[in-house]
N, C-alpha and C positions, 0 to 999 in steps of 0.2 A: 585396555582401551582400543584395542584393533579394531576395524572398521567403523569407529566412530569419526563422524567427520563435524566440522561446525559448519553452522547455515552461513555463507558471507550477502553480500548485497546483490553479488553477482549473484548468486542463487535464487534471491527475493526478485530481481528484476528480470529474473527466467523464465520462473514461473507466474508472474505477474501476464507474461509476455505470453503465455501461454494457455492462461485460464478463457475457456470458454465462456463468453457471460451469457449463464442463462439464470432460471428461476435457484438453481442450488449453489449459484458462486458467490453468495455475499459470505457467509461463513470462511468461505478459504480467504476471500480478498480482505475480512477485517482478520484474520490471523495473520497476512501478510503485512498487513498494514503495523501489526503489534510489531512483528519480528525488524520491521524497518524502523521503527521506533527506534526498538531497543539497539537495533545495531547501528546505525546513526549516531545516538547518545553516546556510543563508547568514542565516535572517532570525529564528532561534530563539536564546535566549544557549544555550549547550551543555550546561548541566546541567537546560535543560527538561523537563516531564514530557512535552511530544509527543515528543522527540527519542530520552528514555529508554525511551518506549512501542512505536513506531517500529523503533527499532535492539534491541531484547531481544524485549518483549513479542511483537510480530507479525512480525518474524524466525521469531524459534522456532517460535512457532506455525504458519508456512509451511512452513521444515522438516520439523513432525512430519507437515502434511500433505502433503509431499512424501512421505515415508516409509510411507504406509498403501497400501497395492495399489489403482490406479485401476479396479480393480471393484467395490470394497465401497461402499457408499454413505456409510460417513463420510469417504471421502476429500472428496465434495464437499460434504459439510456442513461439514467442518474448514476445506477452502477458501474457502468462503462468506463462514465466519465470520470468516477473514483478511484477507479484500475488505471485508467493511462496517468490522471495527476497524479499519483504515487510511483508510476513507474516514472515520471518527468521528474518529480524530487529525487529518489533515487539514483538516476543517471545524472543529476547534476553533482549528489554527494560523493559520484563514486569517480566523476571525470572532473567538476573543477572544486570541489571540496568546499561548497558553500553551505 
Protein backbone atom coordinates (compact mmCIF):
# COMPACT_ATOMS: atom_id res chain seq x y z
CA UNK A 1 0.00 0.00 0.00
CA UNK A 2 3.06 2.54 -0.58
CA UNK A 3 2.14 5.48 -2.15
CA UNK A 4 -1.30 5.17 -1.76
CA UNK A 5 -2.76 8.16 -0.16
CA UNK A 6 -6.70 8.89 0.86
CA UNK A 7 -8.42 11.95 -0.76
CA UNK A 8 -9.37 14.19 2.63
CA UNK A 9 -11.57 17.33 2.24
CA UNK A 10 -8.64 19.35 2.31
CA UNK A 11 -7.94 17.76 -0.99
CA UNK A 12 -11.64 18.11 -2.44
CA UNK A 13 -11.52 21.89 -1.27
CA UNK A 14 -7.98 22.21 -3.41
CA UNK A 15 -8.91 21.22 -6.26
CA UNK A 16 -12.41 22.70 -6.05
CA UNK A 17 -10.30 25.90 -5.63
CA UNK A 18 -8.42 25.15 -8.46
CA UNK A 19 -10.71 23.95 -11.33
CA UNK A 20 -10.97 26.21 -14.23
CA UNK A 21 -14.72 26.57 -15.04
CA UNK A 22 -14.94 26.07 -18.48
CA UNK A 23 -17.13 23.90 -20.96
CA UNK A 24 -15.20 20.50 -19.67
CA UNK A 25 -15.44 21.22 -15.60
CA UNK A 26 -18.78 19.92 -14.87
CA UNK A 27 -17.60 16.27 -14.88
CA UNK A 28 -14.52 16.89 -12.40
CA UNK A 29 -16.91 19.39 -10.15
CA UNK A 30 -19.80 16.44 -9.83
CA UNK A 31 -16.96 13.97 -8.96
CA UNK A 32 -15.97 16.33 -6.43
CA UNK A 33 -19.01 16.94 -5.36
CA UNK A 34 -19.49 12.86 -4.89
CA UNK A 35 -16.09 12.64 -3.11
CA UNK A 36 -17.34 15.51 -0.63
CA UNK A 37 -20.43 13.54 -0.14
CA UNK A 38 -18.89 10.72 0.91
CA UNK A 39 -16.31 12.25 2.92
CA UNK A 40 -18.57 14.42 4.82
CA UNK A 41 -20.89 11.30 5.70
CA UNK A 42 -17.97 9.66 7.47
CA UNK A 43 -17.33 12.67 9.77
CA UNK A 44 -20.77 14.59 9.71
CA UNK A 45 -23.89 13.19 12.03
CA UNK A 46 -26.26 12.61 8.89
CA UNK A 47 -28.87 15.02 9.45
CA UNK A 48 -26.30 17.85 9.02
CA UNK A 49 -26.81 21.05 7.40
CA UNK A 50 -23.43 20.46 5.22
CA UNK A 51 -24.65 17.05 4.36
CA UNK A 52 -28.24 18.28 3.60
CA UNK A 53 -26.70 21.24 1.44
CA UNK A 54 -24.36 18.84 -0.22
CA UNK A 55 -26.57 16.06 -1.27
CA UNK A 56 -30.00 18.37 -2.45
CA UNK A 57 -28.88 21.89 -2.52
CA UNK A 58 -25.83 21.61 -4.94
CA UNK A 59 -26.78 18.34 -6.47
CA UNK A 60 -29.51 19.94 -8.08
CA UNK A 61 -28.06 22.86 -8.72
CA UNK A 62 -25.37 20.90 -10.80
CA UNK A 63 -27.92 19.21 -12.64
CA UNK A 64 -29.83 22.13 -13.80
CA UNK A 65 -26.41 23.22 -14.83
CA UNK A 66 -25.95 20.34 -16.53
CA UNK A 67 -29.00 20.87 -18.36
CA UNK A 68 -28.48 24.57 -19.97
CA UNK A 69 -26.79 24.21 -23.50
CA UNK A 70 -22.78 24.50 -22.97
CA UNK A 71 -22.94 27.76 -25.17
CA UNK A 72 -25.05 29.97 -23.41
CA UNK A 73 -23.07 31.66 -20.87
CA UNK A 74 -25.18 30.65 -17.73
CA UNK A 75 -24.12 27.41 -18.13
CA UNK A 76 -20.85 28.50 -16.71
CA UNK A 77 -22.13 30.91 -14.29
CA UNK A 78 -24.50 28.09 -12.82
CA UNK A 79 -21.36 26.02 -12.75
CA UNK A 80 -19.27 28.39 -10.97
CA UNK A 81 -21.72 28.84 -8.64
CA UNK A 82 -21.79 25.04 -7.96
CA UNK A 83 -18.02 24.93 -7.34
CA UNK A 84 -17.70 27.87 -4.85
CA UNK A 85 -21.14 26.47 -2.82
CA UNK A 86 -19.53 23.19 -2.45
CA UNK A 87 -16.23 24.70 -1.65
CA UNK A 88 -18.44 27.07 1.08
CA UNK A 89 -19.94 23.61 2.64
CA UNK A 90 -16.75 22.05 2.51
CA UNK A 91 -14.77 24.79 4.44
CA UNK A 92 -17.48 25.09 6.82
CA UNK A 93 -17.32 21.04 7.45
CA UNK A 94 -13.74 21.08 7.82
CA UNK A 95 -13.37 24.40 10.01
CA UNK A 96 -16.59 24.54 12.23
CA UNK A 97 -17.92 20.88 11.78
CA UNK A 98 -21.55 21.65 10.89
Amino acid sequence: MYGITKKTLTDVYQELESIEVNDNAFEPIAELLEEAIGLSSKICPRNSYTLTALEKTWKQKLQAAGAIEKHLPSHLTELDEVRKGVMMEVYSNLYFGI
